[in-house]
N, C-alpha and C positions, 0 to 999 in steps of 0.2 A: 051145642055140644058136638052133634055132626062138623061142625066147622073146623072148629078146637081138633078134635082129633084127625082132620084133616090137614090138618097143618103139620101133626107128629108124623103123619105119616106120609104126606105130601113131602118128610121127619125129614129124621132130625135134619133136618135137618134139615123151600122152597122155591121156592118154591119147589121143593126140595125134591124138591129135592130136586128140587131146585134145576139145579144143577144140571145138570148137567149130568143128568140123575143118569145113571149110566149110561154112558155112551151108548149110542148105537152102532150099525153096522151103517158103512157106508153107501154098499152097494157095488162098488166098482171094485172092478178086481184088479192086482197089482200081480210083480213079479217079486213081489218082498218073502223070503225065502223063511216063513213065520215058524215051521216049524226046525229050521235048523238053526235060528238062534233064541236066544236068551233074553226073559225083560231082566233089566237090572235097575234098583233102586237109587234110585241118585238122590234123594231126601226124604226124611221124616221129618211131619209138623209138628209143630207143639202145640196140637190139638185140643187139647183141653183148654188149656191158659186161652184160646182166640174164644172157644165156644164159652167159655165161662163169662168173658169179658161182654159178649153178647147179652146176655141174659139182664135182666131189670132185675133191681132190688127186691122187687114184690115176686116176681118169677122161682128167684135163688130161694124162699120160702120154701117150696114143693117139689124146683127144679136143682138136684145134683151134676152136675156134673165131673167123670173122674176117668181118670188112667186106668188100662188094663193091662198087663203082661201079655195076657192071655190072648186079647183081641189085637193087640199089635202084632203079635206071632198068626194070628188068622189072617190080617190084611197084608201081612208081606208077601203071604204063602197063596194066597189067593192074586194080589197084584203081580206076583212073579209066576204063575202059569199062564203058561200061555197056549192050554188047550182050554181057559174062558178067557182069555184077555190078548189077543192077540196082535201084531205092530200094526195089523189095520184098522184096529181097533182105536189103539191110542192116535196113530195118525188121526185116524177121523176126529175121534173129541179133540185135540190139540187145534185143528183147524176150526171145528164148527161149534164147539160146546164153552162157549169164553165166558159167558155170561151169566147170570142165575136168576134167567128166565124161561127156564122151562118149563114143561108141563109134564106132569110123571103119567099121569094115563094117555101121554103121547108116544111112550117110550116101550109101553109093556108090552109089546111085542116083538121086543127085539131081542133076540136069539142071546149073546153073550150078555147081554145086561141078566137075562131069565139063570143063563148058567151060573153067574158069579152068584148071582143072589141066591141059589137053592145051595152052592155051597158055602156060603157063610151061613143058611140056616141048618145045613146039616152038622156044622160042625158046635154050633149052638145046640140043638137037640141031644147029640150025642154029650154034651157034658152035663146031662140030669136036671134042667132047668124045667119048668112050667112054658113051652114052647108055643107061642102063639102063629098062626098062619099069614092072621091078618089083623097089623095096628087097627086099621080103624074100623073093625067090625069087634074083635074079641076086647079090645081095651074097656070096651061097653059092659061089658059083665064082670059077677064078681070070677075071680078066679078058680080052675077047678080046687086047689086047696085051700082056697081062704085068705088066701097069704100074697102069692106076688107071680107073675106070669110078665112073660119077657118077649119081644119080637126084634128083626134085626134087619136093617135095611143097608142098603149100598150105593153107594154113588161113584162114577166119576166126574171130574171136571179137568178144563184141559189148561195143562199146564204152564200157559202164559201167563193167568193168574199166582202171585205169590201167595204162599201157603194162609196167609191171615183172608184174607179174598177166599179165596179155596173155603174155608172153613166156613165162615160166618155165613157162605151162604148157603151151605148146608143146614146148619144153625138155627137161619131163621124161623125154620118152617116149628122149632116146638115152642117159639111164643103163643103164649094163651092155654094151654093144655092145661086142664084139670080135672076135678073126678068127673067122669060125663055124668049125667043125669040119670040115665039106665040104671046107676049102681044107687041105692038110695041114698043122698048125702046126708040123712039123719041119721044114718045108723053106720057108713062107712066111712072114713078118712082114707083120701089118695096122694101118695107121691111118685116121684117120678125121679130112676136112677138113669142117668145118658154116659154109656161108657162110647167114647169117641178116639177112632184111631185112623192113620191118616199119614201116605208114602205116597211118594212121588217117583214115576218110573218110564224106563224110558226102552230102546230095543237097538242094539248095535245094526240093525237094518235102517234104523231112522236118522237123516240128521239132525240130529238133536231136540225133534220132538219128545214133549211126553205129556203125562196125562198125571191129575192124581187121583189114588182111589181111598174114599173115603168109607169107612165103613162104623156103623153105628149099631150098635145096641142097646135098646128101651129096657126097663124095667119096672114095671107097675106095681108100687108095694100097697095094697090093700088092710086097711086096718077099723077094726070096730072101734065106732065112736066111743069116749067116754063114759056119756049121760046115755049108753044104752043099757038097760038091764035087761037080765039073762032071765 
């Protein structure tokens, strides 16, 4: 079970998260002039369609995957500021982050990966959801209302990869996911909603680098078994 939801949250998306799981900071300072220009979007994935296609037969059972409005409009708005996402930012994953082979507790300390990430969780929070901290700690319990609690993770990956790359190896990391153990599986049923969204951007400081950012949101629907009596 520990493993399992290590991989949702290692999520959606690994070695996930893989990825190139958000960039880090490079270290090196440049003379790239970050705050007087603009990221601008040069492609949206079709995100869902790669992550679906990911998914095994026996997966698509418990695993959803679907489109948001909602979450597309949080990852543009998040991929286009650039007081968390900054052109040295995407420089650096464009050049170092090509692969999806990273390791996500190698990353968490890095300053903009920590910023994007708390503002895709604030902005989840702020639309009245059951807001989790941490996939792979709170996924383990039943939910504080019975019903369904959600957590939201972020990635980038650098944009040498075409967007089907980009995605699936975000993706990988929710093979296996199920009700973990902690929740009793005789008396709960688990599924699992993946709303995935996913832009590709770039910085008129750059030439022609860019990075994409991927941004994912879990949703854990919790339900009482059938043959449980009340």
């Amino acid at each position: 079970t520990e493993m399992k939801l290590k991989k949702i949250a290692s999520l959606m998306l690994a070695g996930v998260m893989v990825v190139s799981t958000l960039a880090g900071c490079s270290g090196k300072e440049t003379d790239k002039t970050d705050d007087k220009e603009d990221n601008q979007i040069v492609a949206t994935s079709n995100a869902v369609t790669y992550a679906n296609d990911a998914l095994s037969a026996s997966e698509k059972e418990y695993i959803t995957v679907k489109a948001s409005a909602t979450l597309d409009g949080w990852t543009k708005d998040i991929a286009t500021d650039t007081s968390v996402f900054k052109a040295t930012d995407i420089e650096y994953t464009y050049k170092n982050l090509t692969t999806a082979k990273g390791n996500a507790s190698s990353v968490n300390d890095r300053m903009h990966q920590d910023a994007m990430r708390k503002k895709l969780t604030k902005k989840l929070m702020d639309s009245n959801v059951v807001c989790v901290d941490d996939i792979n700690i709170d996924f383990e319990k039943v939910p504080a209302d019975k019903k369904s609690q959600a957590g939201s993770l972020l990635y980038t990956v650098s944009g040498m990869l075409d967007e089907k790359s980009a995605v699936e190896s975000v993706v990988s990391a929710v093979h296996g996911v199920k009700c973990p153990e902690q929740i009793d599986s005789n008396k709960y049923n688990c599924e699992y909603t993946a709303e995935i969204s996913s832009v590709k951007v770039t910085n008129d400081s750059l030439n022609g680098e860019s990075a994409w950012v991927i941004a994912v949101v879990i949703t854990q629907n919790v339900t009482e078994a059938a043959n449980v009596q009340v």
